[in-house]
C-alpha positions as CSV (number, residue, x, y, z in Angstrom):
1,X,9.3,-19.4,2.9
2,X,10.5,-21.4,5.5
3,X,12.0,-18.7,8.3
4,X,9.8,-15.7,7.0
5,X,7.4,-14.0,7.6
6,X,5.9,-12.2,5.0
7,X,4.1,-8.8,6.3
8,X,1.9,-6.8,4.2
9,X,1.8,-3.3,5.8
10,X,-1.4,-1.8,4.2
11,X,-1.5,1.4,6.8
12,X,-5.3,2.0,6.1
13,X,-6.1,-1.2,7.4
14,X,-3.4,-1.7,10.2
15,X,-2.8,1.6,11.4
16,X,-5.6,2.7,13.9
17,X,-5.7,6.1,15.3
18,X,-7.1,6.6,18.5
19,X,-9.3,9.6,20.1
20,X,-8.2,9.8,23.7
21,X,-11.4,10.4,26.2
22,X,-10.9,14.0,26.1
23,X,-14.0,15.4,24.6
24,X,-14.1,18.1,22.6
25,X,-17.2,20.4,21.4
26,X,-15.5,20.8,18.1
27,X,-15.9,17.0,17.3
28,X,-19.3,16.8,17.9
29,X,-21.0,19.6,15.9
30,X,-21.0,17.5,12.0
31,X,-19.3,15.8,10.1
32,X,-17.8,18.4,7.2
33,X,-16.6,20.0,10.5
34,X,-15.2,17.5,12.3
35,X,-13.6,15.9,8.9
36,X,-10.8,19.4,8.9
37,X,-9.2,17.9,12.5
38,X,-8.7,14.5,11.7
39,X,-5.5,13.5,10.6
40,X,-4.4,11.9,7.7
41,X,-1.7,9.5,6.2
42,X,1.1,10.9,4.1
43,X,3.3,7.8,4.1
44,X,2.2,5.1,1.1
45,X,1.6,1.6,2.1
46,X,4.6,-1.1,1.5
47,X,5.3,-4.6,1.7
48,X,8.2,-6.5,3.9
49,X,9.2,-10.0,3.9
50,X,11.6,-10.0,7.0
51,X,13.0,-13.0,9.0
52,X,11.0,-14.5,12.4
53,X,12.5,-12.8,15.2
54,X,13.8,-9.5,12.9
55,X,13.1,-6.2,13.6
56,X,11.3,-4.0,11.0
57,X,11.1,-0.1,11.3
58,X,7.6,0.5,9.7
59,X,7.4,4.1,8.2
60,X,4.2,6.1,9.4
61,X,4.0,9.9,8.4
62,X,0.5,11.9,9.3
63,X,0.1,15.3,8.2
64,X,-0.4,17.5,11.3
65,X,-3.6,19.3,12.3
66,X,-4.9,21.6,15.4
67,X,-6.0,18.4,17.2
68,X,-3.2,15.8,16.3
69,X,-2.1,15.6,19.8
70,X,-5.5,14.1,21.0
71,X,-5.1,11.0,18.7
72,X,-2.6,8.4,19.5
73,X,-1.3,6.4,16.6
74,X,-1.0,2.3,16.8
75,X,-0.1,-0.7,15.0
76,X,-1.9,-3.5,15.0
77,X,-1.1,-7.3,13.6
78,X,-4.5,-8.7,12.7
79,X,-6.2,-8.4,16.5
80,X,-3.5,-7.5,18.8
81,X,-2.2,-3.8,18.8
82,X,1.8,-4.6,18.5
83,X,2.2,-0.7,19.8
84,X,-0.2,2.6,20.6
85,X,2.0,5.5,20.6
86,X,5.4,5.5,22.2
87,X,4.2,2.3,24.1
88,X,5.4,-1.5,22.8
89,X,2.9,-3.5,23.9
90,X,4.2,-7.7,25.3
C-alpha cells in the first residue's frame, strides 16, 4: 500500500463527545438519570482506504436529545483531535 493510507473509522473509539463547562443540575443527580441526556450514535462504523493527501467525508449521525446542544462532537486520529465541532483543527 504504497500511497495509502488505510483508516479504520471505528466511531466508538474515535469519536469523542465533549460536555462543554456548562454545568447542569440534571447531570449530576445519578447515573440512570443522567444516562436519558446523553447522546448516542446512530451511524455504524466503516472502513476507508483513501489516498495520502485525499479528502474523506466521515459519516457521523447522533440521535438527538434535550441536551445535545451542550456536547460538541470530535474526531480524533489516534491522539490529535483532527476536528471538534464545526472547527478543523491545523
Amino acid at each position: 500500500m504504497d500511497n495509502f493510507l488505510s483508516i479504520r473509522w471505528i466511531l466508538l473509539g474515535l469519536l469523542i463527545i465533549f460536555k462543554d463547562t456548562q454545568s447542569h443540575s440534571r447531570y449530576t443527580e445519578n447515573y440512570i438519570e443522567e444516562d436519558k441526556f446523553l447522546p448516542n450514535f446512530v451511524t455504524l462504523g466503516q472502513k476507508y482506504s483513501i489516498a495520502v493527501g485525499s479528502t474523506v467525508v466521515l459519516p457521523c449521525k447522533i440521535n438527538e436529545t434535550e441536551h445535545s446542544a451542550h456536547y460538541v462532537l470530535a474526531w480524533k486520529r489516534d491522539i490529535a483531535v483532527l476536528t471538534a465541532g464545526t472547527v478543523k483543527l491545523p
